[in-house]
N, CA, C and O atoms as CSV, one atom per row, in Angstrom:
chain,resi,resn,atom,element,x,y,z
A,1,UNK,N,N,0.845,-1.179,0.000
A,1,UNK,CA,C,0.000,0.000,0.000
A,1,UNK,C,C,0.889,1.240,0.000
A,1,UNK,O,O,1.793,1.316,0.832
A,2,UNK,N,N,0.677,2.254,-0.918
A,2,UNK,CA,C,1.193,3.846,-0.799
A,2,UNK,C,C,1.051,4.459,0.669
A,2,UNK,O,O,0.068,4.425,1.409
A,3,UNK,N,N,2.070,4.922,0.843
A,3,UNK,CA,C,1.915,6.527,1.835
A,3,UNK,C,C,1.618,7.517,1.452
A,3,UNK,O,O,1.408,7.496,0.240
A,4,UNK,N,N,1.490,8.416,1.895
A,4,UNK,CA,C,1.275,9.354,1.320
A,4,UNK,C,C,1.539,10.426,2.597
A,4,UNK,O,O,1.039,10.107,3.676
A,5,UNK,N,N,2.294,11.669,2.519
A,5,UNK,CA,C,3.286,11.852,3.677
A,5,UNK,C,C,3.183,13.389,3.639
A,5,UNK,O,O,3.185,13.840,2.493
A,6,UNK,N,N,3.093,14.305,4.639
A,6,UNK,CA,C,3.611,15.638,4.526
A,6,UNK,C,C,4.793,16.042,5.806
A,6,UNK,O,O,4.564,16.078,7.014
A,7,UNK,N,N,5.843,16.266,5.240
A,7,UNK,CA,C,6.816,16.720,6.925
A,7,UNK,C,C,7.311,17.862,5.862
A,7,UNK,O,O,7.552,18.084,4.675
A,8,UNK,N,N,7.265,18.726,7.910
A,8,UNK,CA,C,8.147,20.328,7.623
A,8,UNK,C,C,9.440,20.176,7.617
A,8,UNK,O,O,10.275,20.497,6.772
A,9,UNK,N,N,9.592,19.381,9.176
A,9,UNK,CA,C,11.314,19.417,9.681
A,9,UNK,C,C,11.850,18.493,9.371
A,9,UNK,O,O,13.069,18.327,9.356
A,10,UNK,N,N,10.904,17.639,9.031
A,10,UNK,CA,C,11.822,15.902,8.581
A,10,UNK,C,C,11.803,14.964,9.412
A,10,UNK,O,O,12.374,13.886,9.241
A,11,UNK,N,N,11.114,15.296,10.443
A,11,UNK,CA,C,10.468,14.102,11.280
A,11,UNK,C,C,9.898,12.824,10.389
A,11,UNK,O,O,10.486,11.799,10.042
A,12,UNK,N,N,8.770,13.186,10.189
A,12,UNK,CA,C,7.911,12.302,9.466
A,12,UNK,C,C,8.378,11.480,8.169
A,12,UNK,O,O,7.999,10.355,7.842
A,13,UNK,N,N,9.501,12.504,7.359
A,13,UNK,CA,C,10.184,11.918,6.679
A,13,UNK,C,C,10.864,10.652,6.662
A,13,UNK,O,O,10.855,9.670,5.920
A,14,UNK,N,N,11.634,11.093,8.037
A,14,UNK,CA,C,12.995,10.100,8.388
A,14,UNK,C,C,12.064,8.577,8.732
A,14,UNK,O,O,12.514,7.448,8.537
A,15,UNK,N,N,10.617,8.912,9.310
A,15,UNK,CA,C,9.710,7.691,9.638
A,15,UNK,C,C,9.560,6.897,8.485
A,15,UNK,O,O,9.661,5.671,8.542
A,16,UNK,N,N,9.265,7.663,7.178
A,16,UNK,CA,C,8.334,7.098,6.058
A,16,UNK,C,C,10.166,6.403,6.017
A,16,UNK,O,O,9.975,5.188,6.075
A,17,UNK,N,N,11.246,6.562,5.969
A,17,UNK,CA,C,12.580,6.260,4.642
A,17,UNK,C,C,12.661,5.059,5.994
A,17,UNK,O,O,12.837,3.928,5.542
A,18,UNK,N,N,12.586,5.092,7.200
A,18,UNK,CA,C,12.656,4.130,7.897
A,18,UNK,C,C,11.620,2.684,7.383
A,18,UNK,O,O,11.819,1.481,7.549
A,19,UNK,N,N,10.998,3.089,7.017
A,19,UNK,CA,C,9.740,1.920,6.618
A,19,UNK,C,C,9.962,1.174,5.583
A,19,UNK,O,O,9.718,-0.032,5.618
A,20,UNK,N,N,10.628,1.989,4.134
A,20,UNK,CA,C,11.063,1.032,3.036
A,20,UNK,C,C,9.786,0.613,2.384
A,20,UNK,O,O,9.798,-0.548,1.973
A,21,UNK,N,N,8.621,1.332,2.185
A,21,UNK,CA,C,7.083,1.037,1.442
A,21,UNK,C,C,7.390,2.157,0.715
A,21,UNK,O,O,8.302,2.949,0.951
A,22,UNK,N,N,6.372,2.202,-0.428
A,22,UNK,CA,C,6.374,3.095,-1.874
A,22,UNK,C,C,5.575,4.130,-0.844
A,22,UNK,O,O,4.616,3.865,-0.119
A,23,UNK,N,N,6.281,5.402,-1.014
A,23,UNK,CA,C,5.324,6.541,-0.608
A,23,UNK,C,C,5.857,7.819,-1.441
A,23,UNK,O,O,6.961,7.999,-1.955
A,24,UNK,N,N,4.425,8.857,-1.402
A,24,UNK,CA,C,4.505,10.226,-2.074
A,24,UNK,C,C,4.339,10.991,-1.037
A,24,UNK,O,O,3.393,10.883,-0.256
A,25,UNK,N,N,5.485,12.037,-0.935
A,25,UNK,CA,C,5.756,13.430,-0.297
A,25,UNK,C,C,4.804,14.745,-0.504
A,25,UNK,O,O,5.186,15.563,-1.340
A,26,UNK,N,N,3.527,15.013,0.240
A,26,UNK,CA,C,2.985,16.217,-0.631
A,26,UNK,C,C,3.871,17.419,-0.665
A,26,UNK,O,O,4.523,17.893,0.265
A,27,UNK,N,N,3.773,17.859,-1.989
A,27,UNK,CA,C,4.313,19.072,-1.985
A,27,UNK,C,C,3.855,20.646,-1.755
A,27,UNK,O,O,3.478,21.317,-2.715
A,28,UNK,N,N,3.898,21.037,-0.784
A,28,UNK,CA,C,3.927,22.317,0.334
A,28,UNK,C,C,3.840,23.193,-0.986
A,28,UNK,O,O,2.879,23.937,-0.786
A,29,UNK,N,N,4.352,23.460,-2.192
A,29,UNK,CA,C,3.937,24.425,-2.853
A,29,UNK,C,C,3.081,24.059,-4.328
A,29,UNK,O,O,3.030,24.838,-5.281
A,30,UNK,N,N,2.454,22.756,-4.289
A,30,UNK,CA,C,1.607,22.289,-5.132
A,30,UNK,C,C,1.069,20.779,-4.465
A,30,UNK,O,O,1.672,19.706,-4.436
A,31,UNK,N,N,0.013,21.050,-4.064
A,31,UNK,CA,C,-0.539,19.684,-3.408
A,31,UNK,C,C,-1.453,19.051,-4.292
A,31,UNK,O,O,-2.154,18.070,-4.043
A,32,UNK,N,N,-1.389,19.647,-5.262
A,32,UNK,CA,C,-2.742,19.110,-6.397
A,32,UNK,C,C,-2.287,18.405,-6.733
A,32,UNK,O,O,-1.504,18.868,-7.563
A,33,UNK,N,N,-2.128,16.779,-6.643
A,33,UNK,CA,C,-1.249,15.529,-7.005
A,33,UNK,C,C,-2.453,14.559,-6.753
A,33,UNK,O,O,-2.904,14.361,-5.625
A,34,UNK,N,N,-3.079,13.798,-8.216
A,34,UNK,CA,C,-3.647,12.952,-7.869
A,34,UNK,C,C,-3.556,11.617,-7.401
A,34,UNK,O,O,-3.054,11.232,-8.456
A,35,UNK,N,N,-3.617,10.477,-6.656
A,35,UNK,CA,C,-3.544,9.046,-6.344
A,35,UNK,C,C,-4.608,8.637,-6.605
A,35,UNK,O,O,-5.700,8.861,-6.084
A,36,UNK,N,N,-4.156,7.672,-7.888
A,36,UNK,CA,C,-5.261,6.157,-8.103
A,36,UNK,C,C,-5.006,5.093,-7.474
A,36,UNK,O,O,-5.216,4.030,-8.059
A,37,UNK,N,N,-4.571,5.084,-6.341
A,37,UNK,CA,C,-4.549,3.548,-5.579
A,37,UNK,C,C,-4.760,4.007,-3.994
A,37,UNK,O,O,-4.687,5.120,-3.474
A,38,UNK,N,N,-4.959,3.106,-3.613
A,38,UNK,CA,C,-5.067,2.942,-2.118
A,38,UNK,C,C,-4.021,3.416,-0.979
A,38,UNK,O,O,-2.963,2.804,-0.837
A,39,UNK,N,N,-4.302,4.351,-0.302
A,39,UNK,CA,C,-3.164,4.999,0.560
A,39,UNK,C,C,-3.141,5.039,2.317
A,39,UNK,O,O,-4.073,4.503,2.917
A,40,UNK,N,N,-2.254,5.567,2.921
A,40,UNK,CA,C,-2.224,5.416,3.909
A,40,UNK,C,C,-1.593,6.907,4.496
A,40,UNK,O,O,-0.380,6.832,4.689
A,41,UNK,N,N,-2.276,8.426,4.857
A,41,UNK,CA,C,-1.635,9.375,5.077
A,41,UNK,C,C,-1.154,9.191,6.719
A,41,UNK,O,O,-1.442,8.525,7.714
A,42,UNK,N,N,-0.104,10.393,6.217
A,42,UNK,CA,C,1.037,9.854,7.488
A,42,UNK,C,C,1.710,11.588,7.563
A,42,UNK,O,O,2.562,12.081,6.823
A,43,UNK,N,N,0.968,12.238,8.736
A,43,UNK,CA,C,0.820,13.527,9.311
A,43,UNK,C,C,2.261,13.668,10.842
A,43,UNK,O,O,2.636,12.946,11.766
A,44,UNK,N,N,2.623,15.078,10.272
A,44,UNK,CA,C,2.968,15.583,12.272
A,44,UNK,C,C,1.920,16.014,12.446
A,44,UNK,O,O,0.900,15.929,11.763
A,45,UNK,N,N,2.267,16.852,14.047
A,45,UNK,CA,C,1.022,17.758,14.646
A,45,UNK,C,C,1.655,19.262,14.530
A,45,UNK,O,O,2.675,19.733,15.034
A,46,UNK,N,N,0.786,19.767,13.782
A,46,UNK,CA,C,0.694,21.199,13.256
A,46,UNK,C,C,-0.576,21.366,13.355
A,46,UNK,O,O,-1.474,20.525,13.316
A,47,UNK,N,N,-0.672,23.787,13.636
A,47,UNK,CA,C,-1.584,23.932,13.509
A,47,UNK,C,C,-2.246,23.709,12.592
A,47,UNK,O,O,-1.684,22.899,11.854
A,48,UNK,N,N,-3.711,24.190,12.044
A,48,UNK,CA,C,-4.629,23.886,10.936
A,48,UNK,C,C,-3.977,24.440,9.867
A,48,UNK,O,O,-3.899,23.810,8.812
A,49,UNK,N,N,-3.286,26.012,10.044
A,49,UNK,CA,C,-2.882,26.753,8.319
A,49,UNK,C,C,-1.609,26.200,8.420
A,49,UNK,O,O,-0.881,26.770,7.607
A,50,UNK,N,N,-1.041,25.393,9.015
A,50,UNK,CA,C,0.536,24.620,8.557
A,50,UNK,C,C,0.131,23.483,7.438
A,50,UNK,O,O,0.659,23.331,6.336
A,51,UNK,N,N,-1.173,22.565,8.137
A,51,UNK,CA,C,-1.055,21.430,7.668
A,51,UNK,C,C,-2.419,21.453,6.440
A,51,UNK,O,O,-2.898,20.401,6.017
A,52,UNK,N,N,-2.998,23.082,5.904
A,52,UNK,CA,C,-3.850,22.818,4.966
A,52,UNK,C,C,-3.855,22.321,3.639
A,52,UNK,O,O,-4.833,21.903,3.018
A,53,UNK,N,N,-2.397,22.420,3.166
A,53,UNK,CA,C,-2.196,21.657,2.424
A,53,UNK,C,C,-2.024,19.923,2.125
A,53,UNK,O,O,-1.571,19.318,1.153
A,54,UNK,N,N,-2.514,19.524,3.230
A,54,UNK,CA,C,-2.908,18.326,3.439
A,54,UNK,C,C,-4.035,18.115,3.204
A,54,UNK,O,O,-4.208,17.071,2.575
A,55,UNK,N,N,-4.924,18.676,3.445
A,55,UNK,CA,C,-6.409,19.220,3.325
A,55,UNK,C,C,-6.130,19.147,1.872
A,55,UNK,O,O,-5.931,17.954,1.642
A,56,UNK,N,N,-6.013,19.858,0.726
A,56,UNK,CA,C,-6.018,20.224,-0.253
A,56,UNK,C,C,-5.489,19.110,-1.023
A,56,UNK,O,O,-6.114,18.958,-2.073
A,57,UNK,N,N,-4.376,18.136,-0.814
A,57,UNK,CA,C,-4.774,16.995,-1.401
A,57,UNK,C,C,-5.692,16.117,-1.422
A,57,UNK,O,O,-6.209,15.667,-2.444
A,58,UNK,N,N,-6.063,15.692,0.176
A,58,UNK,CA,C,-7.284,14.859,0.042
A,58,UNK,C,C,-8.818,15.377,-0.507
A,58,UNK,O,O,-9.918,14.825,-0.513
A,59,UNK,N,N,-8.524,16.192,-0.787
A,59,UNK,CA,C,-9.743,16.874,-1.539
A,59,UNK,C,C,-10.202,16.733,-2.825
A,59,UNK,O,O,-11.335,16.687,-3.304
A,60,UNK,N,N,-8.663,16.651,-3.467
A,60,UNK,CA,C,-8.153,16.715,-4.676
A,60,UNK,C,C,-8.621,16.089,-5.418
A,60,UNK,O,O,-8.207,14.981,-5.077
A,61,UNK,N,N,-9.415,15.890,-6.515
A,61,UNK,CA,C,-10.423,14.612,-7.602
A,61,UNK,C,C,-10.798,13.813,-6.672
A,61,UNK,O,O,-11.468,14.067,-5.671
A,62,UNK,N,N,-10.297,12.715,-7.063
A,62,UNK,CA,C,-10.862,11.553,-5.776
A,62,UNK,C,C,-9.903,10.624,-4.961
A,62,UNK,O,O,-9.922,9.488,-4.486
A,63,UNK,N,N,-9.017,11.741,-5.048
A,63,UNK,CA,C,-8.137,11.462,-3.349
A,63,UNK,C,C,-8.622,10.545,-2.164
A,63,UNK,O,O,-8.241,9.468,-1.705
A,64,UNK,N,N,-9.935,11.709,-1.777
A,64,UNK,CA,C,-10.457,11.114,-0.861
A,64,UNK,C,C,-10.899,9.555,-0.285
A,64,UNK,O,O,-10.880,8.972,0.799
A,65,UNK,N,N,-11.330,9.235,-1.776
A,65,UNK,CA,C,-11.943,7.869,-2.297
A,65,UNK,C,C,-10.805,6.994,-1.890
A,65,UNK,O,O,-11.304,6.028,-1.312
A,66,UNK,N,N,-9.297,6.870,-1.930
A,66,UNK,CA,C,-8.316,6.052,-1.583
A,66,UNK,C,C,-7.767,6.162,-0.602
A,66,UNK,O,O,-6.746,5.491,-0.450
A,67,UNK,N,N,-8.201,7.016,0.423
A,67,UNK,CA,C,-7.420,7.221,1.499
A,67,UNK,C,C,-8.231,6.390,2.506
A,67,UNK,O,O,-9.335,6.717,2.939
A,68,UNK,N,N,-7.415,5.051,2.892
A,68,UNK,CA,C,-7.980,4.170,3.900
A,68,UNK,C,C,-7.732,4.420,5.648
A,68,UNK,O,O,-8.220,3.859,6.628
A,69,UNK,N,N,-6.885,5.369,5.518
A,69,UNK,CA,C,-6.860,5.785,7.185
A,69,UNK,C,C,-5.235,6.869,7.337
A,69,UNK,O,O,-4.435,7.119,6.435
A,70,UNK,N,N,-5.193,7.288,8.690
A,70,UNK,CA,C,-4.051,8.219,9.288
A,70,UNK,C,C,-3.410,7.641,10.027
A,70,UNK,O,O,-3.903,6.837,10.818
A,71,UNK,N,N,-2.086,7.914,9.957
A,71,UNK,CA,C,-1.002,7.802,11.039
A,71,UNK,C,C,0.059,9.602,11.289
A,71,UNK,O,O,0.811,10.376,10.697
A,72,UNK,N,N,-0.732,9.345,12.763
A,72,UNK,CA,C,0.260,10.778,13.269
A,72,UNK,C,C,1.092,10.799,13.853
A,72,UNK,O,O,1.103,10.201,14.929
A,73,UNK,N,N,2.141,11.486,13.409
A,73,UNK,CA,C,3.841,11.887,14.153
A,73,UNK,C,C,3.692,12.716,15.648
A,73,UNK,O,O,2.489,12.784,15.899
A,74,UNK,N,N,4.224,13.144,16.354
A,74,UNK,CA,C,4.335,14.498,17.238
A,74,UNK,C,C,5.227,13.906,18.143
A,74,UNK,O,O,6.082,13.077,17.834
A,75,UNK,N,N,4.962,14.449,19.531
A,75,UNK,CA,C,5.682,14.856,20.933
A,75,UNK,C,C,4.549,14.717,21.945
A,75,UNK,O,O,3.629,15.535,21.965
A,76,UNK,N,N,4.622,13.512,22.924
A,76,UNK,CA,C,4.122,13.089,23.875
A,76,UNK,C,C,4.242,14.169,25.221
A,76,UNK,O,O,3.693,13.884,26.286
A,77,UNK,N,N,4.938,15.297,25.059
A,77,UNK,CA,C,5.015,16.354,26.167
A,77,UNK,C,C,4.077,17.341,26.067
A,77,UNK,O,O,4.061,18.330,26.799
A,78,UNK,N,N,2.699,16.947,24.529
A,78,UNK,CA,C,2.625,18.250,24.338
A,78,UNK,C,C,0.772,17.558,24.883
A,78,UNK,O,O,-0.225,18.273,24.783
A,79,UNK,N,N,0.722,15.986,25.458
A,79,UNK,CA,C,-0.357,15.509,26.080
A,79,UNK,C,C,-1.430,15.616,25.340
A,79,UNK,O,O,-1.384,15.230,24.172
A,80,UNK,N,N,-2.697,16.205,25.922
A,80,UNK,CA,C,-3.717,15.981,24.621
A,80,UNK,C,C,-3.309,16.415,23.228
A,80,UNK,O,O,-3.579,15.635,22.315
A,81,UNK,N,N,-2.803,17.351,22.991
A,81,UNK,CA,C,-2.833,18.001,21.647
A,81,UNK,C,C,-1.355,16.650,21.025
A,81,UNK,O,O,-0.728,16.943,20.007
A,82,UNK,N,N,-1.144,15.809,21.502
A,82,UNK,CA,C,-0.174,14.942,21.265
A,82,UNK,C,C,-1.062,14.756,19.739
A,82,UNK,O,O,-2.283,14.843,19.869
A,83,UNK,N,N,-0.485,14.482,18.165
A,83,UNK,CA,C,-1.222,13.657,17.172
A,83,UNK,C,C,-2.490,14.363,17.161
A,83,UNK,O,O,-3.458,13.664,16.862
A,84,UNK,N,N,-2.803,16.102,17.525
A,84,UNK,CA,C,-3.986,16.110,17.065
A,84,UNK,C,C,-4.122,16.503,15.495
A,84,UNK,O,O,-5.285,16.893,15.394
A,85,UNK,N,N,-3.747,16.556,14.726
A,85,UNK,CA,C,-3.909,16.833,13.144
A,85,UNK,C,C,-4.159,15.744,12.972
A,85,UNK,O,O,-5.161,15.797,12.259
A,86,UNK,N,N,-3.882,14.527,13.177
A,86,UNK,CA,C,-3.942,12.833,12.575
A,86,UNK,C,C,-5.645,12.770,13.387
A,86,UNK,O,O,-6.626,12.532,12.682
A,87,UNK,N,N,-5.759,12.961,14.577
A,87,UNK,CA,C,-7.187,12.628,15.164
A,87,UNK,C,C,-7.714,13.844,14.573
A,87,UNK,O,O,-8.794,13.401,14.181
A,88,UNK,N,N,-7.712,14.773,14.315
A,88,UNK,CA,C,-8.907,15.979,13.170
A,88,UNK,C,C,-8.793,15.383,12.017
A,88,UNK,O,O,-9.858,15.300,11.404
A,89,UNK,N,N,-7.750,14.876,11.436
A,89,UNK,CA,C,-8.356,14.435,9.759
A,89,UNK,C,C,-8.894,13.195,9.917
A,89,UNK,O,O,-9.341,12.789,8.845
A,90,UNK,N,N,-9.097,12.081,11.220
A,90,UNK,CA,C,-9.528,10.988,11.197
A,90,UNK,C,C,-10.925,11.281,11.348
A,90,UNK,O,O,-11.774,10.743,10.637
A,91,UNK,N,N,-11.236,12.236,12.378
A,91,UNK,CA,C,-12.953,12.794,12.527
A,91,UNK,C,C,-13.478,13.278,11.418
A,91,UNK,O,O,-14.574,12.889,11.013
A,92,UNK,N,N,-12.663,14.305,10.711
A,92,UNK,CA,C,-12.983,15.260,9.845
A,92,UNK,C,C,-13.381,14.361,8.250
A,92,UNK,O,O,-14.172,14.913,7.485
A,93,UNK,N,N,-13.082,13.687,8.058
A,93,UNK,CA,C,-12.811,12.393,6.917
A,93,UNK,C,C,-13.185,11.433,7.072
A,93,UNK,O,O,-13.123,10.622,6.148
A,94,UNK,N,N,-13.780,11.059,8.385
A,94,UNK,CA,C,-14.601,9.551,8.745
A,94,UNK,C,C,-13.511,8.640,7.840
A,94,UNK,O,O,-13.708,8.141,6.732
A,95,UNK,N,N,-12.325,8.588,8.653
A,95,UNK,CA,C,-11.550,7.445,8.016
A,95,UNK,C,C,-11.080,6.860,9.650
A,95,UNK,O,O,-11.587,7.575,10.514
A,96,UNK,N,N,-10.192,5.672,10.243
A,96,UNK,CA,C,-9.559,5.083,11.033
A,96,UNK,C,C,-8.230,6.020,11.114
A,96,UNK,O,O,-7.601,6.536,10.189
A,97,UNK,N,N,-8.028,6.067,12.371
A,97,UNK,CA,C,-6.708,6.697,13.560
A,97,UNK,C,C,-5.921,5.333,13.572
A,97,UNK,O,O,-6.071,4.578,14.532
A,98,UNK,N,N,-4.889,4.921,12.286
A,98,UNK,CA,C,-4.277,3.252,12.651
A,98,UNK,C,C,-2.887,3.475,13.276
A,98,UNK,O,O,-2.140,2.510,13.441
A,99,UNK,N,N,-2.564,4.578,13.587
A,99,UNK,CA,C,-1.101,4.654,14.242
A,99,UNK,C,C,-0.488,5.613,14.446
A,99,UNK,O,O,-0.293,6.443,13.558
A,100,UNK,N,N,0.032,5.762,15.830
A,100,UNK,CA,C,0.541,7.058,16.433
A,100,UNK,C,C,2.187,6.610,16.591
A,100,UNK,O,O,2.673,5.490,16.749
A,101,UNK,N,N,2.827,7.923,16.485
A,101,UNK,CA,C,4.431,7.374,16.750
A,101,UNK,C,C,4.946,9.095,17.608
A,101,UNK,O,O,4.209,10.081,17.652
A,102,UNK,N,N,6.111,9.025,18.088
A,102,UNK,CA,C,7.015,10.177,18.454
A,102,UNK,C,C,7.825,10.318,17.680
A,102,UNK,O,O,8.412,9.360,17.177
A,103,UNK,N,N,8.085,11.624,17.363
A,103,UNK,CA,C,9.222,11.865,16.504
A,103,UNK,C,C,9.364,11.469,15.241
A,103,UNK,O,O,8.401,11.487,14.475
A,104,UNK,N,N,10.993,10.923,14.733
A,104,UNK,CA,C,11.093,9.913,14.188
A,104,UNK,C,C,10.691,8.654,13.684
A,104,UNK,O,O,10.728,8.095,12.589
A,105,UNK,N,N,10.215,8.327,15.057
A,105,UNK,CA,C,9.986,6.643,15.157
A,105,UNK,C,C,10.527,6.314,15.288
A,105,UNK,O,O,11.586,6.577,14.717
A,106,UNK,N,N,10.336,4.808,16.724
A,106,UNK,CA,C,11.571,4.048,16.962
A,106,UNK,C,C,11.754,2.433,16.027
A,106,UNK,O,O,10.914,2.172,15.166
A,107,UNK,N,N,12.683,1.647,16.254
A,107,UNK,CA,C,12.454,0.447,15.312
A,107,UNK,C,C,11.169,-0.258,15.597
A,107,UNK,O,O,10.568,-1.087,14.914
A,108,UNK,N,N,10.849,0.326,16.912
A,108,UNK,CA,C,9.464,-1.001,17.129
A,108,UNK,C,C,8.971,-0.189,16.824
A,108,UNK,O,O,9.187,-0.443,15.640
A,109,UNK,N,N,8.226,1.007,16.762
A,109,UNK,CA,C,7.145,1.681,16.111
A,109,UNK,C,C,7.351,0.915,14.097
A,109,UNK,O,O,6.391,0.596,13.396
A,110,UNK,N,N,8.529,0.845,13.761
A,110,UNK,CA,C,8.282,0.762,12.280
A,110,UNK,C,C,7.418,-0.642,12.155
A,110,UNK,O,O,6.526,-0.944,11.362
A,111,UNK,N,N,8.006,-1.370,13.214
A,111,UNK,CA,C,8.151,-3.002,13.349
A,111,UNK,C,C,6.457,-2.986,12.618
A,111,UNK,O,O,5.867,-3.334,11.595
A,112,UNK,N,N,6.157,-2.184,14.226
A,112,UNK,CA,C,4.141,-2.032,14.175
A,112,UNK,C,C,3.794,-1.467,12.972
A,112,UNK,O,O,3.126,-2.098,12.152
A,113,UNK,N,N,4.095,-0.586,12.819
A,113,UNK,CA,C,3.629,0.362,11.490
A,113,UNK,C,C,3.419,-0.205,10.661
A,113,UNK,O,O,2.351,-0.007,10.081
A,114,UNK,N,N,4.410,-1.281,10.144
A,114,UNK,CA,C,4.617,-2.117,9.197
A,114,UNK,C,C,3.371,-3.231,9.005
A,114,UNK,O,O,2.787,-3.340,7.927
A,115,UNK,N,N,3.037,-4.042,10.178
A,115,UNK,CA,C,2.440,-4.613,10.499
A,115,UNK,C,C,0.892,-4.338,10.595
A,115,UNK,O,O,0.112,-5.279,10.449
A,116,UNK,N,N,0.425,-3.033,10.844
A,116,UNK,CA,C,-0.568,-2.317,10.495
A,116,UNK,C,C,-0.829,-2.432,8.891
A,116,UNK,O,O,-1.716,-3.087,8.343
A,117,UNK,N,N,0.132,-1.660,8.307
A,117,UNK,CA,C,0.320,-1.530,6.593
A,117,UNK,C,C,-0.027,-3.303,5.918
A,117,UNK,O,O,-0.700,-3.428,4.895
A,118,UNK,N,N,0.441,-4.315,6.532
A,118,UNK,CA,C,0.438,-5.341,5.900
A,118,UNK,C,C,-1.337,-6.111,6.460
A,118,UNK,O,O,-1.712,-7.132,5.883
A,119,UNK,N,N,-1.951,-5.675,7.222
A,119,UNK,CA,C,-2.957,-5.933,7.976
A,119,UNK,C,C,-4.254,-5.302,7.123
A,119,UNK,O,O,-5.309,-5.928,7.024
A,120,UNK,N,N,-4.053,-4.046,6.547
A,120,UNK,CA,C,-4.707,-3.327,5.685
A,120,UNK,C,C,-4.725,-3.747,4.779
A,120,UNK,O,O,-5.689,-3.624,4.023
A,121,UNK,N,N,-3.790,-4.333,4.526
A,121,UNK,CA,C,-3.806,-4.865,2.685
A,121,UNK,C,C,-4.698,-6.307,2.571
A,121,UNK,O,O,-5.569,-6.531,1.731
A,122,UNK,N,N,-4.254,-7.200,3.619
A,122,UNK,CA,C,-4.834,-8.434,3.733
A,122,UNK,C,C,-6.768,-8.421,3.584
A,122,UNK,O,O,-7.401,-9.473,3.671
C-alpha cells in the first residue's frame, strides 16, 4: 500500500525512509497531485494553516476515495494536543486513527507500522 506523507522538519520523513514502502511526499507548494490507488496518510502535529495543504490533497479529484486511514507523528510532552492533526483528519474524513508514533519513530514503532500496513492490505 502507498503513503502518502507531509513533513516540515523531517520528522515524518525520516519515519516514512525508515519503513522502506512506496510513498509520495505532498508538496507544500503544489498539493494538487492525484492518487489512483489505495493509501495510507502519514501527518505531524501542526496547527490547521501549517497542515492545509494536506487538506487540499485529500480533496483533490478523488483522493479522498483512496485514502484508507491516518497515522500521526508528534511529541508526547505536548499531552492531549499529542497527534492532534492525525485525530482531526480521522474525525474530519470519517476514516480510522491506525497509528501514532514520536518523533522519528523508533524500530518497534516501524516493526508495528509495518504490520498495520500489511494488515490493511490483507
Amino acid at each position: 500500500m502507498k503513503l502518502v506523507f507531509f513533513s516540515l522538519t523531517g520528522q515524518t520523513r525520516r519515519f516514512i525512509q525508515k519503513l522502506d514502502l512506496p510513498a509520495y511526499e505532498i508538496d507544500t507548494t503544489n498539493p494538487f497531485h492525484q492518487i489512483n490507488e489505495p493509501f495510507i496518510l502519514v501527518v505531524p502535529t501542526y496547527d490547521a494553516e501549517v497542515t492545509e495543504v494536506v487538506n487540499d490533497f485529500i480533496e483533490f479529484k478523488n483522493n479522498q476515495s483512496y485514502l484508507k486511514g491516518v497515522a500521526g507523528g508528534g511529541n508526547r510532552n505536548f499531552a492531549e494536543l499529542f497527534i492532534f492533526t492525525a485525530k482531526d483528519i480521522a474525525r474530519d474524513y470519517h476514516i480510522p486513527l491506525l497509528f501514532e508514533f514520536e518523533f522519528s519513530g523508533t524500530e518497534q514503532d516501524v516493526n508495528k507500522f509495518k504490520k498495520v500496513v500489511s494488515d490493511l492490505e490483507s
